[in-house]
C-alpha positions as MATLAB code, in Angstrom:
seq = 'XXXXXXXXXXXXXXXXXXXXXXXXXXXXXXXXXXXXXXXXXXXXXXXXXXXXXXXXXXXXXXXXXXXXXXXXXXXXXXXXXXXXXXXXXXXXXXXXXXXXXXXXXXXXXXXXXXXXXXXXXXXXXXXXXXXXXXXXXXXXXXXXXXXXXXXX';
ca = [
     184.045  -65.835  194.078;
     182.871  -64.993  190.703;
     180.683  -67.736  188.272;
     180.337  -67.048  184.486;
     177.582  -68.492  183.622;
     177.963  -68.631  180.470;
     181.267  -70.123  180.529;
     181.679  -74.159  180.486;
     183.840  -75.274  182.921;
     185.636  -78.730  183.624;
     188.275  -80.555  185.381;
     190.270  -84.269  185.530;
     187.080  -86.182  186.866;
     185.128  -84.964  184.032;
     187.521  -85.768  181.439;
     188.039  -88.845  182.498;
     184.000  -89.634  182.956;
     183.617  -88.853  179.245;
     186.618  -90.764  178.320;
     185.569  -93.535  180.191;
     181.561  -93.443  178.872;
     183.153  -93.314  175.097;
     185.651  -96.096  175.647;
     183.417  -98.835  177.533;
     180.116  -98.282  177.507;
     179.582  -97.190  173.945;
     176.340  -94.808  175.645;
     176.177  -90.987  174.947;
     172.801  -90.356  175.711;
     171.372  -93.680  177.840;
     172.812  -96.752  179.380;
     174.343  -97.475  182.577;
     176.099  -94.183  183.497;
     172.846  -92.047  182.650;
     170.674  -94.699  184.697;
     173.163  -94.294  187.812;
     173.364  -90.952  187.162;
     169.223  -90.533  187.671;
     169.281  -92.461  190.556;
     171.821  -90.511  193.016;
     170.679  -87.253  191.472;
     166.801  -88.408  193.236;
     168.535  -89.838  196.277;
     170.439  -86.433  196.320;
     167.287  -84.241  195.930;
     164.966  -86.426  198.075;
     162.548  -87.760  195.546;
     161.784  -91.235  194.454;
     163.066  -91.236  190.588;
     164.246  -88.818  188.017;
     164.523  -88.874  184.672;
     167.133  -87.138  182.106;
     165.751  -85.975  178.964;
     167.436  -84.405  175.798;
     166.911  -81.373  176.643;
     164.870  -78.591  178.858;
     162.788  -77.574  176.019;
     162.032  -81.798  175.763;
     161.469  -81.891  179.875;
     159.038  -79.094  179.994;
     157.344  -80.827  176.865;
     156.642  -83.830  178.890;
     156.041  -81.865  181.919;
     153.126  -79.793  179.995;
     152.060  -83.245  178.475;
     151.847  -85.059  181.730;
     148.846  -82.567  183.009;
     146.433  -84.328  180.593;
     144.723  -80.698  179.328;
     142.895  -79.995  176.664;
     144.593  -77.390  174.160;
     143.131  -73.765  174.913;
     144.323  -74.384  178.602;
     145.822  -70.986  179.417;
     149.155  -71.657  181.116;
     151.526  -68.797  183.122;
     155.218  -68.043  182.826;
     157.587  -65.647  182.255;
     157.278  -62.982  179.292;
     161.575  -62.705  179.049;
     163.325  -65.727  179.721;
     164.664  -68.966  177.556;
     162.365  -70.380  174.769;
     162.494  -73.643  176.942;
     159.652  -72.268  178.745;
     156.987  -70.621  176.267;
     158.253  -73.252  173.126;
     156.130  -76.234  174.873;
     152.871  -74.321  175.987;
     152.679  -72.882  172.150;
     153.467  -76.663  170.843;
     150.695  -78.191  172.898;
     148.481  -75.219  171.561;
     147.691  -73.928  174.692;
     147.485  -70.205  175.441;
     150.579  -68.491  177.121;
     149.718  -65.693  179.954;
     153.006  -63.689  179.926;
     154.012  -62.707  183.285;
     156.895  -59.816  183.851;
     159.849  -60.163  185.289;
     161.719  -58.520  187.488;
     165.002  -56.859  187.549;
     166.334  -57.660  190.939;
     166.211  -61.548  190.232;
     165.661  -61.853  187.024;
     162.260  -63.866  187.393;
     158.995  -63.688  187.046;
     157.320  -61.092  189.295;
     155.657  -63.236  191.828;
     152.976  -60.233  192.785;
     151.985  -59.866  188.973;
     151.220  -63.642  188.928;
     148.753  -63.649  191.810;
     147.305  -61.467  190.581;
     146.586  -62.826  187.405;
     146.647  -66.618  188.994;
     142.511  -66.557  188.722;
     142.819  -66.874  184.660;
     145.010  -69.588  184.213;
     145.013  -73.580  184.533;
     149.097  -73.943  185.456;
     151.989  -72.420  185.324;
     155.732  -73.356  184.356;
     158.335  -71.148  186.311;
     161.750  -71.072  185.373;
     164.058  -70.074  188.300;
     166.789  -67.599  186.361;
     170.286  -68.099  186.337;
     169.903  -70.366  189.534;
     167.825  -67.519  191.437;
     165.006  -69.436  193.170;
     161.517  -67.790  192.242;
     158.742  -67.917  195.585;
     155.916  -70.476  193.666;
     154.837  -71.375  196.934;
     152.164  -69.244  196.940;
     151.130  -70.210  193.123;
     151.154  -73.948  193.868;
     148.149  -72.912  196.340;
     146.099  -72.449  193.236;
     147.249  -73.933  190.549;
     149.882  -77.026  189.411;
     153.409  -75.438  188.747;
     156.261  -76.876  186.642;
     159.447  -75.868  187.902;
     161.789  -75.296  185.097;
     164.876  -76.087  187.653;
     167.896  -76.467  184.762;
     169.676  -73.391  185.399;
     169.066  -73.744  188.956;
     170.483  -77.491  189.223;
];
């Protein structure tokens, strides 16, 4: 099977979804089919709520936020990747620690960040293109955002 990712890609249910959200429920961004929507996407993933937010630049803002640090707090992710990751750590004024990335998987190199793990307060990781990075062994020493929208 081949996936462009870069291609959107819809069918009936979709069209009608839309059609229905602009017809009755006069939402695009909140309301009933976005709260629903938040719900079985927690029940599906096995945690206790989730919340939708404009975008992943905006979720990794409040992700950042939510630690409660100080600005100067150096924070680790990937040197090539999406804005959506580096955007909020420079916005919060903390200090980015550029990790590279590797070719195979198109994410951060895991082995680089250990080693580097001892200089930073957190991390945000976003898995590439869906590829799943290994932060197991980061969340031993740090806390780690998971930047998951390509991966969802």
């Amino acid at each position: 099977m081949n996936i462009d990712f870069a291609r959107a890609e819809w069918d009936r249910d979709e069209i009608e979804a839309v059609n229905k959200t602009l017809s009755e429920k006069r939402w695009l961004a909140s309301g009933p089919e976005n709260e629903a929507f938040e719900k079985e996407f927690a029940e599906y993933i096995g945690v206790g709520h989730a919340v939708t937010c404009n975008s992943g630049s905006g979720a990794n803002l409040l992700s950042l936020t939510a630690l409660r640090k100080k600005p100067g707090m150096k924070v680790m992710s990937g040197a090539a990747g999406f804005p959506a990751t580096v955007g909020p750590i420079l916005h919060l004024r903390f200090k980015p620690v550029l990790i590279d990335y590797r070719l195979e998987t198109h994410n951060l190199d895991t082995l680089e960040a250990l080693d580097k793990i001892s200089e930073v307060d957190a991390a945000i990781v976003a898995h590439s293109l869906g590829n799943p990075v290994d932060i197991l062994p980061l969340k031993t020493f740090v806390p780690v955002i998971e930047d998951c929208c390509e991966a969802v």
